[in-house]
N, C-alpha and C positions, 0 to 999 in steps of 0.2 A: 504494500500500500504506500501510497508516493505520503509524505510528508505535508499537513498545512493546508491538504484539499479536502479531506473527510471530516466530518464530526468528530469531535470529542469523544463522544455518548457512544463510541460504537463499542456493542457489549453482546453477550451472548443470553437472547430472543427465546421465548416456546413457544410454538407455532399451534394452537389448538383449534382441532377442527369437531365442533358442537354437533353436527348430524351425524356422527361416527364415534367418538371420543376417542378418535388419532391424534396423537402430538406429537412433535417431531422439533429438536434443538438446532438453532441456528446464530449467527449474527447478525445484527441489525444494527439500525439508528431511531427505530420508530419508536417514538414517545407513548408509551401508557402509562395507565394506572393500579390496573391489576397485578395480580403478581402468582405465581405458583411455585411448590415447593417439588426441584426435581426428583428423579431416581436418585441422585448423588445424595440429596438432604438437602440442598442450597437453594433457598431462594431466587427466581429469576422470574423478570418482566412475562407479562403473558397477554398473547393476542388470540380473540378469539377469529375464528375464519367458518365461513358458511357451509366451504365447498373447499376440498383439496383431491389430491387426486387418490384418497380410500376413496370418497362418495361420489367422485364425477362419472356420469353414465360411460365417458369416454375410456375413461381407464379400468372402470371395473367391468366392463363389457355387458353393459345394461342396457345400450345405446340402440334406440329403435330405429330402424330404417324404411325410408320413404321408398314408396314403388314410382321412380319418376320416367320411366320407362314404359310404364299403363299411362300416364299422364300424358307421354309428348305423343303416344298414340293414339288418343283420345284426340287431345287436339290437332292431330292430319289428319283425322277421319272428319271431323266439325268442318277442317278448312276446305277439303275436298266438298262437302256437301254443298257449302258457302259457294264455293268457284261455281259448282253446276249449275246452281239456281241462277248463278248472274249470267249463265252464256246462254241459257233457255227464257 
């Protein structure tokens, strides 16, 4: 880390994720008020987060897929019908 460009405050963060109650230790600079005691015994700053990637549909493979292939066939059958009525 270069010298006189980062914050002071940079410390080491728990990263809590409340729809799961995954936590995971990091560094940061982010200002809270909470706090939690870790696996070590030591008090450290605590954010909580909505979504991490335990709960995101994307990483836990929950993720629903669109049939956008019935769709774009859907509509070239519409536009086909559209085109005939206009040349009749």
């Amino acid at each position: 880390m270069k010298e006189g460009i980062h914050s002071e405050n940079y410390r080491f963060v728990v990263f809590k994720d409340i729809s799961c109650d995954y936590a995971f230790m990091t560094r940061s600079t982010i200002q809270t008020r909470d706090t939690i005691v870790w696996e070590d015994g030591k008090e450290y700053p605590l954010i909580k987060l909505e979504i991490s990637n335990m709960s995101h549909p994307y990483y836990t493979g929950k993720m629903k897929l669109i049939d956008t292939a019935g769709r774009v066939d859907k509509f070239k059958t519409r536009l086909a019908k559209k085109k005939e009525v206009k040349k009749a």
